[in-house]
Phi, psi and omega in degrees: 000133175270145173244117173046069169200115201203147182236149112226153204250159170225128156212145196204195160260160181303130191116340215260023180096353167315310189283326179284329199299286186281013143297332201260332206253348163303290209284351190264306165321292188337284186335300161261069088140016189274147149320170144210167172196145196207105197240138160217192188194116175213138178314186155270084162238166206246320185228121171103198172088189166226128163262150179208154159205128187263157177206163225191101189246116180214159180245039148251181177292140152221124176309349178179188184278127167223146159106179176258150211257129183267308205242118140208133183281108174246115189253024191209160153296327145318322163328308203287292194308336186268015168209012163306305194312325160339310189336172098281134199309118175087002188282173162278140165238130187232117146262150176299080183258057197242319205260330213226128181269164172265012183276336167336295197284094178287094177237140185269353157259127158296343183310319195286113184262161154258138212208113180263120181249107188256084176343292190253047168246307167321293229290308194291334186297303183287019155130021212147119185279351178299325206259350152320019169234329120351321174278334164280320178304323215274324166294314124008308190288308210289331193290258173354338203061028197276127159318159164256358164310349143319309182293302177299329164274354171283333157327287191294307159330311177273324182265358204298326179287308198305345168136206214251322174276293151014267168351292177292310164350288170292296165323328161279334194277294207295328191253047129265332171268308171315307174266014166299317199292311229283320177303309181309328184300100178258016129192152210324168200284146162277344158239152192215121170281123159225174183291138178219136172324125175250117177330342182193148159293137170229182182223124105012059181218191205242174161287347148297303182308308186314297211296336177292333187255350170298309186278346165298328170277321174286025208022032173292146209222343163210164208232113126268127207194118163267133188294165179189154193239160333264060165262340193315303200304358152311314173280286215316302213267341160291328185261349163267349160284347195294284218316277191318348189233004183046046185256135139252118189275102164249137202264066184317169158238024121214219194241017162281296171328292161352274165326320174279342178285318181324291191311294188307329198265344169294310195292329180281022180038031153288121144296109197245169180198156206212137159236153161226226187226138157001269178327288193323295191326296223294338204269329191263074214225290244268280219300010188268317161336304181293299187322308215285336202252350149262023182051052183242171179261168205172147182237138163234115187266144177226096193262109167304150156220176175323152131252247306297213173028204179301339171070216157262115209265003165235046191214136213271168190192139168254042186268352186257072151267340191264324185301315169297319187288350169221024184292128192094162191250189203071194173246130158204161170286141165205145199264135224210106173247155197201055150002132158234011189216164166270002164309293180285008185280301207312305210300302223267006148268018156272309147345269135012287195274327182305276162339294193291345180271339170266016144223048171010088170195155170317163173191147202275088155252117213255102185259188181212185191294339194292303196285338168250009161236004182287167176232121191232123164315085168259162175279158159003135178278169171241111160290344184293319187304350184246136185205163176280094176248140177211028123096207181283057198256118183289137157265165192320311191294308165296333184281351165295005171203048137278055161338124180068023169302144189239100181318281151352322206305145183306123175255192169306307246238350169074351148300110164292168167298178173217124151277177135290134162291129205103301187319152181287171187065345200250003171319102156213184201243146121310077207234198170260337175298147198284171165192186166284181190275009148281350183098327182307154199282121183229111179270353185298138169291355177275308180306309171289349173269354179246358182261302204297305199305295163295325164327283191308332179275347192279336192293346150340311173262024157257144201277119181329311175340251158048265190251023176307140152309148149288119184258163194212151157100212163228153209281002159264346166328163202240325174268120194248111157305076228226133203228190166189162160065197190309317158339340194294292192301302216275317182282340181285333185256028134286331187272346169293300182314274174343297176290010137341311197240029163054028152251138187253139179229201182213145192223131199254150177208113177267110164267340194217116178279272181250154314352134170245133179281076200268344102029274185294297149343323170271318174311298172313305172285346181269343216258329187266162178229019151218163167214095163255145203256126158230109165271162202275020182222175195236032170237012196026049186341296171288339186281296188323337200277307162339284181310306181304326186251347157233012186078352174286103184240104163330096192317307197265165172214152156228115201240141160188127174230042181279331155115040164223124198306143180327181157213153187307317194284352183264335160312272171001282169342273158346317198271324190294327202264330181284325206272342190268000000 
């Protein structure tokens, strides 16, 4: 029997409960002291298609979805057919069987027991049919061999407001499914959860949620944003938080807007933030321009999915990397960060929001669908590791003598002062036109060529420290690995799967296009004498940027754009067929 080690899938059609299903019982492993990881995948549909959502419970760390399906909740027949095959030796399927017959249930091992469960029959008895997912959560715990006072206090927790019946309700639907399993099990389970002294505080979110509590900590105070999935949920956890956080949320009526609420609200020196999609990006392309040639600062999230045009718009992709990196015409410095987990997401969009003010100019932050609806166990955030820096920004006392000011100025260090509008003294003008260090519109070829040069000279002053790639494994290894973005949790439990089998490597997690460590990076790659890049795209995109930026170009690849995130074992694979 395994202990406190568990995969389960949920599936069904969109609408039917899914996502709460595998939300519910994600928060209940936390609770008693388990790793998690938590993932899904559904078409673009509002209603029907098939949907799952996996959650991966362990009482070691674990980095991403792995393994054969222990547990699955089937809340359609389709579920079953398309993931029985899933199984693991000895696992279980708990069914609707109000909804799913059982001549239905097609299993390809006799090891595979099945467990009929009539959910939404539970459901109506406790007062609803709505409450069925509860009613699964609750078959589950018994399956496990788990109490269900977990369940219940999350019960109380979530329903507590809507009143006293809601509640009791929900509480006959769970322990009406919790005791049907349980009467059925006529012996234990192969696998089993119990409660553990839990080791480190931890927290439960996804990547959007991190970078909303990242700028919040950064001190960002509005919000513009037309939803684009799977960026949205970003606006949703800014507009049930704005009171309390004192943000104003605005809900745009596209992304050109959006972008131009930026340029306004950097320039009145409000930390803002817009998160989209590919698309979205693509509509702010002109105003991302303005940002860069009047120098405001702006944070923009851009969570890839497929492309090009709509794609796959609810399926992950690593494709915009070169497009952010040149987005807008002309030249101007932007800052381009590319988390890979939501632990990094927080730090580095306070980082981020830090950078872009202290060389005024836009900033990227390029997540993708897997790192920002995946849901993960992190520790605590450490606020002490976080501080507000906000670069040459004058306050009121300098600007009473600031004569002559120049909005513009050539400096050494290529960063100018930034007023306020009201401040004394700071009246100047702000446009798209290039201009002189007063701001006024200026074509002489000398200003322009010397206006182009500070821009380009202020990123300078951000401190390499910063934006250095992350190294993993070990650092004398000869094979070196190399990821950016969501990749990161996959490649490190490739590197679990390996030391199994006592091969140890080094793994490089590239956080920053610009600033780029290209140094270090080069330094890394001369040192190994095999190398592999693995990216979400099929031009390898992060390898060209590399060559372009240290002469190197990385002999091997593992490109997978299919719009489904890597898995350990097939990196792992990979790394075994290069080593031979």
């Amino acid at each position: 029997m395994r202990i406190n080690k568990v995969t389960l899938k949920a599936g069904g059609e969109a609408g039917t409960g899914i996502a709460t299903i595998g939300a519910i019982f994600a928060k209940i492993m936390q609770r008693i002291g388990l790793y998690v990881f938590m993932t899904n995948d559904y078409p673009s549909l509002i209603r029907g298609g098939h949907n799952t959502i996996a959650i991966r419970a362990s009482s070691d760390p674990i980095r991403s979805l792995y393994g054969p399906i222990d547990v699955l909740i089937a809340l359609d027949k389709a579920t079953i057919n398309a993931h029985a095959n899933e199984m693991s030796e000895g696992g279980a399927i708990i069914y609707d069987s109000t909804t799913i017959k059982e001549a239905d249930v097609k299993l390809p091992r006799p090891d595979i027991r099945a467990f009929a469960v009539p959910f939404t029959k539970i459901a109506k008895d406790a007062g609803g049919e709505l409450f069925f997912n509860n009613v699964a959560v609750g078959a589950t715990l018994a399956l496990l061999g788990m109490k269900i006072d977990p369940l219940k206090i999350i019960i109380e927790q979530t329903f507590g407001r809507k009143g006293a019946e809601i509640v009791s309700k929900n509480m006959v639907a769970s322990q009406g499914g919790y005791d049907h399993l349980k009467n059925m099990l006529a012996s234990p389970f192969d696998v089993k959860i119990e409660p553990r002294a839990i080791p480190e505080r931890t927290v439960l979110l996804n990547g959007n949620d991190a970078v909303c509590i990242g700028a919040i900590r950064a001190g960002a105070n509005f919000v513009a944003e037309y939803p684009m999935s799977p960026s949205s949920s970003v606006l949703h956890w800014m507009a049930a938080h704005a009171v309390k956080y004192n943000l104003v949320v605005k809900h745009v009526e596209d992304e050109i807007s959006a972008i131009n609420h930026l340029c306004g609200a950097g320039f009145a020196g409000v930390r803002a933030l817009n998160a989209t999609s590919g698309g979205g990006f693509a509509l702010m392309a002109e105003a991302l321009g303005n940002a860069g040639i009047a120098e405001i600062p702006c944070v923009i999230v851009n969570v890839q999915r497929c492309g090009p045009s709509t794609g796959l718009p609810t399926y992950t992709e690593q494709a915009d990397l070169r497009f952010t990196l040149h987005a807008s015409q002309g030249e101007f410095p932007r800052i381009i960060c590319m988390p890979g987990d939501p632990e990094e997401a927080f730090y580095e969009t306070v980082n981020v929001f830090n950078m872009a003010e202290l060389v005024q100019t836009p900033a990227i932050m390029l997540l993708d669908k897997y790192v920002s609806e995946s849901a993960a166990t992190v520790p605590y955030f450490d606020i002490a590791k976080t501080k507000v820096e906000r670069g040459k920004l004058m306050s009121d006392a300098q600007m009473e003598s600031a004569a002559g000011f120049k909005r513009h100025e050539l400096t050494t260090d290529g960063i100018s002062p930034r007023c306020l509008p009201g401040q004394k003294n700071g009246i100047h003008v702000c446009s798209s036109y290039e201009h002189d260090e007063t701001g006024f519109t200026s074509e002489e070829p000398n200003m322009r060529i010397a206006q182009i040069d500070k821009r380009a000279r202020k990123m300078n002053a951000i401190a390499p420290a910063l934006y250095q790639p992350s190294f993993y494994g070990d650092p004398a290894s000869t094979f070196l690995l190399v990821s950016w973005g969501s990749t990161k949790g996959v490649a490190l439990e490739a590197m679990h799967l390996l030391a199994r089998d006592n091969i140890s490597i080094r793994f490089m997690h590239i956080k920053y296009a610009v600033p780029f460590a290209a140094e270090a990076i080069k330094e890394a790659l001369q040192s190994a004498s095999t190398v592999l890049i693995c990216e979400g795209n099929s031009e390898g995109q992060m390898r060209s940027f590399i060559r372009e930026k240290t002469g190197i170009l990385i002999p091997n690849t593992y490109l997978r754009y299919d719009g489904r995130p890597f898995e350990p074992q097939d990196i792992a694979s990979k790394v075994r067929e290069l080593m031979k």
